[in-house]
C-alpha positions as a Markdown table, in Angstrom:
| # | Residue | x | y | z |
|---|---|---|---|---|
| 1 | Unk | -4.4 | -0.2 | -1.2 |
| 2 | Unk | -2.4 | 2.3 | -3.4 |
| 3 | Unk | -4.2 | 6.1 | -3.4 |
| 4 | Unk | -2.9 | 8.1 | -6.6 |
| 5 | Unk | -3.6 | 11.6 | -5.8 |
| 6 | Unk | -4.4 | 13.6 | -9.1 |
| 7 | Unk | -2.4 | 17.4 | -8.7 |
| 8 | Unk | -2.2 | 20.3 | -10.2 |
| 9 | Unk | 0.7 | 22.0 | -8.8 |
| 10 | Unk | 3.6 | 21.4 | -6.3 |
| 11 | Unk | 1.3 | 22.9 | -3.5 |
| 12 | Unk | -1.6 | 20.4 | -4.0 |
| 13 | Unk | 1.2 | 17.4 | -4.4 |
| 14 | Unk | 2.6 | 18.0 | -0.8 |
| 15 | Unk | -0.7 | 18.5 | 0.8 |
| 16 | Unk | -1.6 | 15.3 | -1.0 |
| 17 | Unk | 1.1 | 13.6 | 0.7 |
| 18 | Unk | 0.3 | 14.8 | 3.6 |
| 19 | Unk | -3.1 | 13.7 | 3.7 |
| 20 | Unk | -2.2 | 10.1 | 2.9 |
| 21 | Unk | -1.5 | 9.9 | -1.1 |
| 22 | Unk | 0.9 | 6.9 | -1.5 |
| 23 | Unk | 1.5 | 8.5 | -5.3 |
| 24 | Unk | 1.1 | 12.0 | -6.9 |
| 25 | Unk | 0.3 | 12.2 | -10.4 |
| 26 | Unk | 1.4 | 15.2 | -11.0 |
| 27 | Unk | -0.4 | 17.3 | -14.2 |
| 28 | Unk | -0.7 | 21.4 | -15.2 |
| 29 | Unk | -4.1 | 22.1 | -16.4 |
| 30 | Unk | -6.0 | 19.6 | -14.8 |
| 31 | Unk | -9.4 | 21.9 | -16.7 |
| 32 | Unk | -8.3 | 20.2 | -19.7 |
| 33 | Unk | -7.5 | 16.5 | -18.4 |
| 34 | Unk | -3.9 | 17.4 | -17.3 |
| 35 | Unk | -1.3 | 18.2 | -19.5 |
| 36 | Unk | 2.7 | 18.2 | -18.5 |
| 37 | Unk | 3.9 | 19.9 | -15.7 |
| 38 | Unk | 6.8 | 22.9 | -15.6 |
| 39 | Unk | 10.4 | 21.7 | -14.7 |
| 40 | Unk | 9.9 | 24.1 | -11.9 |
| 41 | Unk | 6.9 | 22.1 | -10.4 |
| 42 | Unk | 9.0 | 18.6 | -11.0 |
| 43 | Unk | 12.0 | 19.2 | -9.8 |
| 44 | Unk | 10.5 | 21.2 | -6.5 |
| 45 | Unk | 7.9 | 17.7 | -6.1 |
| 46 | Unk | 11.1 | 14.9 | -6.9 |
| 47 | Unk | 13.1 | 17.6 | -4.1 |
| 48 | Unk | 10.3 | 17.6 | -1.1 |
| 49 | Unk | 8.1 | 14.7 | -1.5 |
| 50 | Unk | 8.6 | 11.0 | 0.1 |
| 51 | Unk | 6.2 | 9.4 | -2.4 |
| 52 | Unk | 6.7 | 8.4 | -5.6 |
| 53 | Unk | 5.8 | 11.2 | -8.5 |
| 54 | Unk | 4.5 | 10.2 | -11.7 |
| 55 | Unk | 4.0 | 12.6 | -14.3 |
| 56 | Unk | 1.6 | 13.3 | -17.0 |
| 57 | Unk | 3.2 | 13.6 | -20.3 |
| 58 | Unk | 0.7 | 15.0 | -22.8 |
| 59 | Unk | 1.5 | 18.2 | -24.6 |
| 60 | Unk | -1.7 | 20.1 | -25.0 |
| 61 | Unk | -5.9 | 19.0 | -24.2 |
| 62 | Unk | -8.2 | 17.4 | -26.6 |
| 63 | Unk | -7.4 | 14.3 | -28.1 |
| 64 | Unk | -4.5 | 11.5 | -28.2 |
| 65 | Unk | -3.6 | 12.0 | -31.4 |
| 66 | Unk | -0.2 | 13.8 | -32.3 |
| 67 | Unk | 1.8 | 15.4 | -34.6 |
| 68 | Unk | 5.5 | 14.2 | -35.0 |
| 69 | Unk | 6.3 | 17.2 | -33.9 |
| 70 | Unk | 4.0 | 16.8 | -30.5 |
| 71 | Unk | 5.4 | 13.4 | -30.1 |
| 72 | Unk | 9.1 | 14.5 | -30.0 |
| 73 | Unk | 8.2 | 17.2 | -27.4 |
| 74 | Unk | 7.0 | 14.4 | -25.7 |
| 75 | Unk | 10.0 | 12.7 | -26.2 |
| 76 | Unk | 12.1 | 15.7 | -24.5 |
| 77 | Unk | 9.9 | 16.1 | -21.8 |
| 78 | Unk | 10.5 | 12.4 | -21.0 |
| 79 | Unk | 13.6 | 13.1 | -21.0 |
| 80 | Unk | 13.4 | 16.1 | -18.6 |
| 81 | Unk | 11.7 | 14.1 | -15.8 |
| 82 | Unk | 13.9 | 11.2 | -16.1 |
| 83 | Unk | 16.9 | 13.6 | -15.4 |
| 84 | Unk | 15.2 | 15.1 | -12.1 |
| 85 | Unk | 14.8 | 11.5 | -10.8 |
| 86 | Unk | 11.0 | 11.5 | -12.0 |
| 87 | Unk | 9.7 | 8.1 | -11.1 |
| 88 | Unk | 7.0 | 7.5 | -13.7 |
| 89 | Unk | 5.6 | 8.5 | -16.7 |
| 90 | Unk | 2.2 | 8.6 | -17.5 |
| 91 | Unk | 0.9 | 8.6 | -21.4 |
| 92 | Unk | -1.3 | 7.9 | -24.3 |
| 93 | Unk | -0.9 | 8.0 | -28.0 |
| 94 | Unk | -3.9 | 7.1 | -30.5 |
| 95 | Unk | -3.9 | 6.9 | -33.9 |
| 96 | Unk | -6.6 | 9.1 | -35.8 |
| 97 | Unk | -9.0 | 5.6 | -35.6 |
| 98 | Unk | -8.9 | 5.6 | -31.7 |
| 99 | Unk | -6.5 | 2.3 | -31.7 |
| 100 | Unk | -2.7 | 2.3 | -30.3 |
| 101 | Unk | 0.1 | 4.1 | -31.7 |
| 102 | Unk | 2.3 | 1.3 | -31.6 |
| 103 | Unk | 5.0 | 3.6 | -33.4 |
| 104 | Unk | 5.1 | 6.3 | -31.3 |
| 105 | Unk | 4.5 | 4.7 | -27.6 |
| 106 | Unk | 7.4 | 2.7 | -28.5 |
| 107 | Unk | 9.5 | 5.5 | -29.2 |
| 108 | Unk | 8.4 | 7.2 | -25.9 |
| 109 | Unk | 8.6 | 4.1 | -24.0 |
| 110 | Unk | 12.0 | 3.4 | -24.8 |
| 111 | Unk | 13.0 | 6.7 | -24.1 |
| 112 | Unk | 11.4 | 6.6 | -20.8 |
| 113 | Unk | 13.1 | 3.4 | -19.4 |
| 114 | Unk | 13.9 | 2.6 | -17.2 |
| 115 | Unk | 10.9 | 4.7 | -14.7 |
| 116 | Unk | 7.3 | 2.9 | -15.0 |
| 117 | Unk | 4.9 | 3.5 | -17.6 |
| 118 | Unk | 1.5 | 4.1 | -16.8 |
| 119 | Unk | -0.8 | 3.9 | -20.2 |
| 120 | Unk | -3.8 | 6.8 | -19.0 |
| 121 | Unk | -7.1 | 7.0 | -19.4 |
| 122 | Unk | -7.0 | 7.4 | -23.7 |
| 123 | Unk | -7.7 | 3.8 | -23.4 |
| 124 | Unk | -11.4 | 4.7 | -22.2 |
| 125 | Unk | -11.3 | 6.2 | -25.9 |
| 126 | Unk | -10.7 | 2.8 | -27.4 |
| 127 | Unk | -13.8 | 0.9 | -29.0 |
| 128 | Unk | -12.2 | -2.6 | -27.2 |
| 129 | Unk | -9.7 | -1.4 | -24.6 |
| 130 | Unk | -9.6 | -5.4 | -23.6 |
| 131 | Unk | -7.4 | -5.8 | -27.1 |
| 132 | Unk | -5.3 | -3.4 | -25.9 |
| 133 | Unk | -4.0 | -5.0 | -22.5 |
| 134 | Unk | -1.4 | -7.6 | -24.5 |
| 135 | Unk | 0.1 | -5.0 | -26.6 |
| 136 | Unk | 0.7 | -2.6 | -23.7 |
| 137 | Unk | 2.2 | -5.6 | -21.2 |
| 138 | Unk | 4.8 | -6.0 | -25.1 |
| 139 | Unk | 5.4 | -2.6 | -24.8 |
| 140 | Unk | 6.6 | -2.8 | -21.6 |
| 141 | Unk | 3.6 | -0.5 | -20.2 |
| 142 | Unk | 3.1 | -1.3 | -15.8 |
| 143 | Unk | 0.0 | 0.3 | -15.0 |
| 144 | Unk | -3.0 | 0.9 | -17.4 |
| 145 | Unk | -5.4 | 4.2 | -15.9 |
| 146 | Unk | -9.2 | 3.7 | -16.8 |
| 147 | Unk | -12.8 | 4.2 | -15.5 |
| 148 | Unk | -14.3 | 1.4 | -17.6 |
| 149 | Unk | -15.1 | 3.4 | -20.5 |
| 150 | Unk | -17.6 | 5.4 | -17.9 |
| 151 | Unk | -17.6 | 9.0 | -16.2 |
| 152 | Unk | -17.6 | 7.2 | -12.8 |
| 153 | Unk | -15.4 | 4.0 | -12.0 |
| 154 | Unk | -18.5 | 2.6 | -10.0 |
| 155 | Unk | -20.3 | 2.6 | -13.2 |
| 156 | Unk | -17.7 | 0.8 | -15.3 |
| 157 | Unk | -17.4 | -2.1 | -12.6 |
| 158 | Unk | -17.9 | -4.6 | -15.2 |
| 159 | Unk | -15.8 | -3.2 | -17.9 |
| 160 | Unk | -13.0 | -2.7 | -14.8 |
| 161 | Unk | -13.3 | -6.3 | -13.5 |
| 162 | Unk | -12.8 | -7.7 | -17.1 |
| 163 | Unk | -9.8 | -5.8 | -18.3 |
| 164 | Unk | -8.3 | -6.4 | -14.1 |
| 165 | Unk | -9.0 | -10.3 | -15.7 |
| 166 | Unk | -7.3 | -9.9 | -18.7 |
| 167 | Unk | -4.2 | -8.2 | -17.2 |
| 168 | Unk | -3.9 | -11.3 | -15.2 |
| 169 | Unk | -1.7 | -9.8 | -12.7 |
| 170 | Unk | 1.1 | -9.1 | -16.1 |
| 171 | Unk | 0.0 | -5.3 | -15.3 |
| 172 | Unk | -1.9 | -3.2 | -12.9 |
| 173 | Unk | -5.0 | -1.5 | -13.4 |
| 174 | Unk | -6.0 | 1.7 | -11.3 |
| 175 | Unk | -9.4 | 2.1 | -11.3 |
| 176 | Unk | -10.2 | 6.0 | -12.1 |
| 177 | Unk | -13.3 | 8.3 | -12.6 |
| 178 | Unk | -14.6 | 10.2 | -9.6 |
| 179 | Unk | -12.9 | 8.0 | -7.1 |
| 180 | Unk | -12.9 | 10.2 | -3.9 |
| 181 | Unk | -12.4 | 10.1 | 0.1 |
| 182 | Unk | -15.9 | 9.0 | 0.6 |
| 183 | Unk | -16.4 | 6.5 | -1.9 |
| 184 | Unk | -12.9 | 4.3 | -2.1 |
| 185 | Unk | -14.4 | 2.3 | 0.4 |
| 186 | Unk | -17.1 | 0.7 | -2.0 |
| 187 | Unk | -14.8 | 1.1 | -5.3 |
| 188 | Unk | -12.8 | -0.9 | -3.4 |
| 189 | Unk | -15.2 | -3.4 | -2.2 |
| 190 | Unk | -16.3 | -4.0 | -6.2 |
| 191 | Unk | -13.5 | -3.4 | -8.3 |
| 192 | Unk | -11.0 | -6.0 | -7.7 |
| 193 | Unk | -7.7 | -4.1 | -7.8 |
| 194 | Unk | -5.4 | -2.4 | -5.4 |
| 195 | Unk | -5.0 | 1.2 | -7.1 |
| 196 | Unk | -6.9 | 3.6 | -7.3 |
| 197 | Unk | -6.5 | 7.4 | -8.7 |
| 198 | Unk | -8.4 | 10.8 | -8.4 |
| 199 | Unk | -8.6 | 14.4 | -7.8 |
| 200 | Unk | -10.5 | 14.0 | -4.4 |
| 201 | Unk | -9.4 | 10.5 | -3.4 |
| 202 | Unk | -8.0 | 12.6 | -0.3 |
| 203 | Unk | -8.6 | 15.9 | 1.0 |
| 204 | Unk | -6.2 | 19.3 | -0.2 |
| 205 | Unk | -7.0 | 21.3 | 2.4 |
């Protein structure tokens, strides 16, 4: 079993590691979903950590939707992480109608090779995130981030075990959504994958 710790700083990601994260997603402003981190905080992570670090790329909170401006931020910030030796990338881009921007995550993708992808949770957005599954495996996209469309990943069991399905082993899916110490046991018992992600899935103390 993989445990994504969710982080907010450089502080959290090494007490994280220490307290058995196999993988820091590492974020700034985790109050608005997490948003990119400094160059300060990635370059100290890639420098002390022994796990892999995959950061969020997403320019501001609210929705998935962006400027061409936004996404060629995005694009430099790519960049940036690539350079320190950044292993993965985590991302989503929307159209205005909730469905892929094909455009623009193909842009960033390419940018971004050759560290993993991981497609987060603006899938959950998505009226059919199932559709989505081929066109992320084309894109080149390794590991899709969802709760099932619900608040809680033990509430989108169903939704979870039928996109895990659909991915048919062609890419991972980490079950997310108030996944914690205490309850990975039974997420993992239902939801038939071997990654899992959150904020609390160990302790930062």
């Amino acid at each position: 079993m993989i445990k994504e710790a969710c982080v907010g700083s450089f502080q959290e990601a090494v007490l994280a590691e220490k307290n058995g994260a196999d993988r820091i997603e590492l974020c700034d402003n985790l109050l608005e979903g997490g948003t990119t981190p400094s160059y300060g905080c990635m370059k100290m992570a890639v420098q002390y950590l022994n796990i892999p670090i995959f950061v969020m790329i997403r320019p501001r909170g609210g929705d998935f939707c962006y400027t061409k401006e936004e996404i060629e931020s995005m694009k430099e910030d790519i960049l940036v992480a690539k350079s320190l030796g950044v292993q993965g990338i985590v991302l989503g881009v929307l159209t205005k109608d909730k469905k892929l921007d094909l455009s623009s995550l193909q842009y960033l993708i390419e940018a971004a090779k050759p560290m993993k992808i991981t497609f987060h949770k603006a899938i959950d957005e998505m009226e059919n995130p199932l559709e989505a599954i081929p066109k992320l495996i084309e894109l080149g996209c390794n590991r899709i981030l969802t709760s099932g469309k619900q608040e809680r990943a033990l509430e989108g069991v169903p939704l979870l075990n039928k996109m895990i399905e659909k991915a048919n082993g062609k890419i991972i899916i980490v079950a997310a959504g108030k996944v914690t110490s205490e309850n990975i046991k039974e997420c993992s018992e239902k939801i038939h994958t071997d990654e899992f992600h959150g904020k609390k899935i160990v302790t930062l103390l």
